[in-house]
ZADRENFI-110146 format. One record per residue (C-alpha): residue number from 1; residue in one letter; x, y, z negated. Coordinates in steps of 0.05 Angstrom, whole numbers. Layout:
% residues N
SITE    k  r       X       Y       Z
SITE  NUM  A       X       Y       Z
...
END
This chain:
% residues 350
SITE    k  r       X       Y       Z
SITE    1  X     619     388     171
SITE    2  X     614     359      98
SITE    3  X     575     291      85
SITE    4  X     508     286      82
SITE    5  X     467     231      39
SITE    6  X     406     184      45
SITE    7  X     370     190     -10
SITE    8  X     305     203      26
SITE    9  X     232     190      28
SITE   10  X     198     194      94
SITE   11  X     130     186      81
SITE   12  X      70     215     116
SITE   13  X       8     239     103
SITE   14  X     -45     249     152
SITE   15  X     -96     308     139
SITE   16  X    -149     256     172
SITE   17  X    -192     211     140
SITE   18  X    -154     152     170
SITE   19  X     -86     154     200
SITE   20  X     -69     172     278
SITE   21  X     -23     103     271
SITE   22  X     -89      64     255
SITE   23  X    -125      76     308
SITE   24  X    -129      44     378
SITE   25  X     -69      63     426
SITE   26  X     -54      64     504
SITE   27  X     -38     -18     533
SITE   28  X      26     -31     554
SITE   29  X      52       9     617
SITE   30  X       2      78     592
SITE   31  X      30     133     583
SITE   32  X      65     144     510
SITE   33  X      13     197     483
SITE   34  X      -1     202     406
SITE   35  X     -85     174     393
SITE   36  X    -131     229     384
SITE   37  X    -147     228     317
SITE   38  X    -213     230     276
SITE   39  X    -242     287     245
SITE   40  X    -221     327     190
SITE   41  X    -236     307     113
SITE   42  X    -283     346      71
SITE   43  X    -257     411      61
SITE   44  X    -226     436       0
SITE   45  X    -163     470     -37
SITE   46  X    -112     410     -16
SITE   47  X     -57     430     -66
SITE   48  X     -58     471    -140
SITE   49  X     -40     548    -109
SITE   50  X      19     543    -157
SITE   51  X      60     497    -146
SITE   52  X     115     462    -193
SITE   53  X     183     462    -171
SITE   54  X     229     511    -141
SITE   55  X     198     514     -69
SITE   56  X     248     514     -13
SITE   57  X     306     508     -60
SITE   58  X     292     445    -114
SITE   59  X     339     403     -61
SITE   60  X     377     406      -8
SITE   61  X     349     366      49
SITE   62  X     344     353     120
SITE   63  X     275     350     158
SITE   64  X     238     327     214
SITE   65  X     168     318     231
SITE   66  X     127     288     274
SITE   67  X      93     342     337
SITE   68  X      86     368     395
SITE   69  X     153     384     399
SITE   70  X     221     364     365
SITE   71  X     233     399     303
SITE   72  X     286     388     255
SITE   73  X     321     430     204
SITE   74  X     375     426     151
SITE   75  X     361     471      84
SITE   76  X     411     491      35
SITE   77  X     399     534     -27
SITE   78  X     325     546      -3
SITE   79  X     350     568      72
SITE   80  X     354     538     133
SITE   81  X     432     529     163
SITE   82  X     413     489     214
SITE   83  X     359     469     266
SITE   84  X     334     431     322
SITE   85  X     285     457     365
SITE   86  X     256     426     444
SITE   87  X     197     453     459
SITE   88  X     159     405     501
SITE   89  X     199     353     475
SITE   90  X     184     267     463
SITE   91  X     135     281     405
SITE   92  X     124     241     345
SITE   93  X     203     239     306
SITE   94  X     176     176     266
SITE   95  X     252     169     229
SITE   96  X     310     214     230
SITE   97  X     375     215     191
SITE   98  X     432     262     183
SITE   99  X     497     224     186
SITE  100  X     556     242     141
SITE  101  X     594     276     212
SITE  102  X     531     313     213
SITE  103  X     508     268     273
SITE  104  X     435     259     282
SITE  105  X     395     195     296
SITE  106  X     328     191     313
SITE  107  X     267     152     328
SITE  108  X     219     197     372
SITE  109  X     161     142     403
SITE  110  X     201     156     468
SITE  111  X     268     126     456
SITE  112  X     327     131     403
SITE  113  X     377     188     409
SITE  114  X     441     206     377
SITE  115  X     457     289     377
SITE  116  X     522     332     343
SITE  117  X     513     391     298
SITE  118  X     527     431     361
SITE  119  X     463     389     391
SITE  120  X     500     334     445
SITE  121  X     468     281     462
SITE  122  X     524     227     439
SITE  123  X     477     167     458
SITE  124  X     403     158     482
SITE  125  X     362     103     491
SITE  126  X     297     101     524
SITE  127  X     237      60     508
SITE  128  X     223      17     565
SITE  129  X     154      27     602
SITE  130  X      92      -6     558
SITE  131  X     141      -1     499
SITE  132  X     151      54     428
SITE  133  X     207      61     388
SITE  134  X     187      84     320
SITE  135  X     249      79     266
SITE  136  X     318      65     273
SITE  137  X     381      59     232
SITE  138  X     448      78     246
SITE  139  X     501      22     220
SITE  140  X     572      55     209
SITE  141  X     592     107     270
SITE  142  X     586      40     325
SITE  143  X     520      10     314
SITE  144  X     450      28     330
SITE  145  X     393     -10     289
SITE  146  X     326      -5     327
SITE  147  X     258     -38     328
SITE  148  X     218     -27     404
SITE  149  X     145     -47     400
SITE  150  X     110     -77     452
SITE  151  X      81    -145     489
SITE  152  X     152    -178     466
SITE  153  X     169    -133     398
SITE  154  X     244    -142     376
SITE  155  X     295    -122     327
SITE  156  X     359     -90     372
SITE  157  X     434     -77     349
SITE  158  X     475     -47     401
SITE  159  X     539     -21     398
SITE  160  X     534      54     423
SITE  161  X     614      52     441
SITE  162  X     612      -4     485
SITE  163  X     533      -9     507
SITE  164  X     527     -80     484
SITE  165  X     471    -107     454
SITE  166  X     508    -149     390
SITE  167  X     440    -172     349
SITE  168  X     364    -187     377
SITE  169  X     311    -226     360
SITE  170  X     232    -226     365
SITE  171  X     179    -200     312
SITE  172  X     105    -212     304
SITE  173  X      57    -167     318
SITE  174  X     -23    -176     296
SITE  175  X     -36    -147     370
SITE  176  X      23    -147     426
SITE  177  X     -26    -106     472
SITE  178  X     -38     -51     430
SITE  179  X      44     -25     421
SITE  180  X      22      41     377
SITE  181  X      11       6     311
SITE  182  X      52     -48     309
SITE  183  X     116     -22     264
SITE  184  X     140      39     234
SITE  185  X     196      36     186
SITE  186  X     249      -6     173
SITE  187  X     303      -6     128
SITE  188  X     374     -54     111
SITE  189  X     372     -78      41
SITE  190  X     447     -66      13
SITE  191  X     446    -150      16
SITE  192  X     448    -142      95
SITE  193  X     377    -160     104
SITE  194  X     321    -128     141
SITE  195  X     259     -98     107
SITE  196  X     203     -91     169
SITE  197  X     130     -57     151
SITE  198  X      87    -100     199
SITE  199  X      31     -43     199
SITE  200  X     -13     -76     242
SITE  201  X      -5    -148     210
SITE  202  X     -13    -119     134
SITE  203  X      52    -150     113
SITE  204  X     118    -121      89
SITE  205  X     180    -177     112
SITE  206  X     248    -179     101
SITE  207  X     292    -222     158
SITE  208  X     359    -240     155
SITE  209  X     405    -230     209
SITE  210  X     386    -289     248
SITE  211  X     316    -278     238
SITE  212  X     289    -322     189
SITE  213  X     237    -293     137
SITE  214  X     267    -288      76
SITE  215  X     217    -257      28
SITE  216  X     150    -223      45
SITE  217  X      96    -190       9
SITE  218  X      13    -184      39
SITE  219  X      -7    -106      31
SITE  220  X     -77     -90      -8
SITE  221  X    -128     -64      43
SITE  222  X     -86     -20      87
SITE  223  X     -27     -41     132
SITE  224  X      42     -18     106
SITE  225  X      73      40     139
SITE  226  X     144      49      94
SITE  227  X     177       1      54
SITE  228  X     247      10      19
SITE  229  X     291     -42     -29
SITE  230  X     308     -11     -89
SITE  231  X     369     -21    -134
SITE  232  X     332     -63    -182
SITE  233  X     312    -115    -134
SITE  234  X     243     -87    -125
SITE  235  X     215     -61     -68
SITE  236  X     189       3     -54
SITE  237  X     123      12      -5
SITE  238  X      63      50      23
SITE  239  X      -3      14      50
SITE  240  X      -7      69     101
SITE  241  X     -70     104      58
SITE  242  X     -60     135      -9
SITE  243  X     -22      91     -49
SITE  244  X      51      72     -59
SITE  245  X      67      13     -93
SITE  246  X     131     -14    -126
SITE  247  X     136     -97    -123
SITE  248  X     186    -142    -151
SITE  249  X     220    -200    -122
SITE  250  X     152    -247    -147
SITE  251  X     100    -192    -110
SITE  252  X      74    -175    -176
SITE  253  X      63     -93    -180
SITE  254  X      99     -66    -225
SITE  255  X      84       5    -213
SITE  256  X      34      41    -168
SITE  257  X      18     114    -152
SITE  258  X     -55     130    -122
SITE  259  X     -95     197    -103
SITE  260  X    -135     184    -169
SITE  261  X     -63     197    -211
SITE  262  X     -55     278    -180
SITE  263  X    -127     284    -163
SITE  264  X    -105     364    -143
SITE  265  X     -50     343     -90
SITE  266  X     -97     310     -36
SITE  267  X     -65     262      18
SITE  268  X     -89     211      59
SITE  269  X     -40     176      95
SITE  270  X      15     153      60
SITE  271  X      82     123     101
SITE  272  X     151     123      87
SITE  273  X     168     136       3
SITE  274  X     233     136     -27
SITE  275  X     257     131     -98
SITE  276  X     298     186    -108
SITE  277  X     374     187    -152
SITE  278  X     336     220    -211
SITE  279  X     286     160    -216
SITE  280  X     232     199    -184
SITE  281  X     186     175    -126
SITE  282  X     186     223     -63
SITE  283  X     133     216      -8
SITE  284  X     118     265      56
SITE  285  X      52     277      69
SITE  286  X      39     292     146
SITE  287  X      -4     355     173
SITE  288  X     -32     319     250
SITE  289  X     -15     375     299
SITE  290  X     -58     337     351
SITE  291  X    -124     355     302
SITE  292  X    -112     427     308
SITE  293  X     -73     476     271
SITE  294  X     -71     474     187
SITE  295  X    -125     527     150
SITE  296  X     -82     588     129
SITE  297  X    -117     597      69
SITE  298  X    -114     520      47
SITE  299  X     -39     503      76
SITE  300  X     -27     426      68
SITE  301  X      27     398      30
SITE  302  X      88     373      62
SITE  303  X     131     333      -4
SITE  304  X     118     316     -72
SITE  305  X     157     289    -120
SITE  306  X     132     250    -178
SITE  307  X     169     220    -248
SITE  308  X     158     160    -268
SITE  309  X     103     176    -309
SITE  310  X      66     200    -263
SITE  311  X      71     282    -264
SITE  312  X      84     320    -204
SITE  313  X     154     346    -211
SITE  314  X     162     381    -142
SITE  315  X     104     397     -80
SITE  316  X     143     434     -16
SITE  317  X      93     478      20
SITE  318  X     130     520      75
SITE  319  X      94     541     140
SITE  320  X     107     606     149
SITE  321  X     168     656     171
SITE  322  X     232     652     147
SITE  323  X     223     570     139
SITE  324  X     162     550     180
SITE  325  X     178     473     182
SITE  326  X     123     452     208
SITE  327  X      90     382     195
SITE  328  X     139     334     160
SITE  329  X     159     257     172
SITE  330  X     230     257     141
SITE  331  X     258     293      80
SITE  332  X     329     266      68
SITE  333  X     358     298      11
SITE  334  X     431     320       7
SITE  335  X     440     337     -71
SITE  336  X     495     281     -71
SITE  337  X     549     299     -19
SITE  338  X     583     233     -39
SITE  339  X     526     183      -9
SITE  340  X     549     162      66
SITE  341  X     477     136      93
SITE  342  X     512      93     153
SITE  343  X     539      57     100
SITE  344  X     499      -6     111
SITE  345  X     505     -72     142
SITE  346  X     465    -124     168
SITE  347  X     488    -192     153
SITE  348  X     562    -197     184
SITE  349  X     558    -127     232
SITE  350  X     581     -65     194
END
């Protein structure tokens, strides 16, 4: 199978006033259910009926989303090649990525898995009892990247080959009792370091491989759901609301994008954001499956893509027959073939 990059957003939106990963969440040891969530916003058109961009076909990308079941697909030329599909499945796929063997990783609340093209489990992990598993990484074709909330949070790197556990070491968390909202994404920096959105602590940090807090930024308002290094130095991040903001190495904002600057695309929840090859910014804005089913005549968007300045350059809408995707968490796009996402290291383990 050719190689797939990761040049990605996953960011969420949440077609709730406030997010389901803000809210309260079972103690440790309850059952891993997703929070009810809070009632719907005030109704109204929640994207232009036109939208800019070439639909289905302005990338090629791989997605996954976060509901009742596990759902991910792989789109090429505005069609779907591949796809994913368990019905009943570990909900809540809170970080996926295609690997350039066409392997799968994926975070799903439950555990961490590792599937083929042909859909073989090559490694699982589950999330201990009391405990979530929300993002992962893989490092190289060996290595495994996790973060598992709970009483004792912790940064994992195990070696999928031989079982062994070769990194660990403890995280914060604003409250170890309440596992839900305690992390989302993290990402390697391509100096080896760690960035960690402590969502329930409203504070992006990045850790080396021994642990030690390197750099660290407090969120606005809102804890931050995504955050992402950028080539510049900067760092790219969402405050789990409506805005994304780009910081640079000082924590002065250098850039920001809000629901005031596309007051026709309405989102809510913002999480993981990417900055995409072309300089654009790429977020995913979630439709919450557990509030009911989306309005067919006011169908909620599931990516946009915005330049610099500010214009929406793409919006993906597609819920229907032949590409019903569903709601969205990742969008990894694959318009560079030579981008190897497992390319990464963490400190001294590649």
């Amino acid at each position: 199978m050719p190689k797939f990059p990761l040049v990605v957003i996953v960011a969420m939106a949440t077609a709730s006033a406030l997010a389901v990963d803000s809210l309260p969440s079972a103690s440790p040891g309850a059952a891993q259910t997703s929070p009810k969530p809070t009632p719907t916003p005030t109704p109204g058109p929640l994207a232009p009926d036109v939208l800019p961009g070439s639909g289905l076909a302005q990338h090629d990308f791989f997605f996954a989303g976060e509901a009742h079941t596990e759902d991910m697909y792989i789109v090429r030329k505005g069609k779907i090649v591949w796809s994913y599909h368990v019905p009943g499945g570990k909900p809540e796929i809170s970080d996926a990525t295609l690997l350039s063997n066409g392997n799968v990783l994926f975070a799903h609340m439950g555990g961490v898995t590792e599937i083929t093209a042909g859909k073989q489990v090559v490694w699982n992990h589950d999330a201990p009892p009391g405990t979530q598993i929300h993002t992962a990484q893989p490092i190289g074709h060996d290595r495994v990247l996790y973060i598992q909330n709970g009483l004792k949070p912790a940064v994992y790197v195990v070696n999928i080959v031989t079982g062994k556990t070769e990194l660990q070491f403890p995280l914060e968390a604003g409250n170890p009792k309440n596992v839900h909202p305690q992390f989302r994404h993290a990402r390697l920096t391509a100096a080896g370091t760690l960035l960690v959105a402590h969502m329930d602590m409203g504070v992006v940090r990045e850790y080396d491989e021994k642990g030690n807090i390197v750099w660290s930024w407090k969120m606005p308002g809102r804890g931050p759901w995504g955050a992402e290094r950028l080539a510049n130095g900067n760092t790219l991040l969402t405050d789990g609301g409506h805005t994304v903001y780009e910081v640079n190495p000082k924590g002065r904002i250098v850039w920001q994008f809000t629901q005031s600057d596309a007051p026709a695309y309405r989102f809510w929840s913002l999480q993981n954001v990417y900055r995409l090859a072309n300089g654009n910014t790429l977020f995913v804005n979630w439709f919450n499956q557990w509030q009911g089913v989306p309005d067919p005549n006011s169908l909620p968007l599931q990516a946009i893509e915005v330049t610099p300045d500010k214009q929406v350059a793409w919006a993906l809408r597609s819920w229907a027959p032949p590409a019903a995707l569903g709601p969205a968490t990742t969008i990894q796009i694959l318009d560079d073939p030579g981008i190897v996402p497992e390319d990464v290291h963490f400190g001294d383990i590649r």
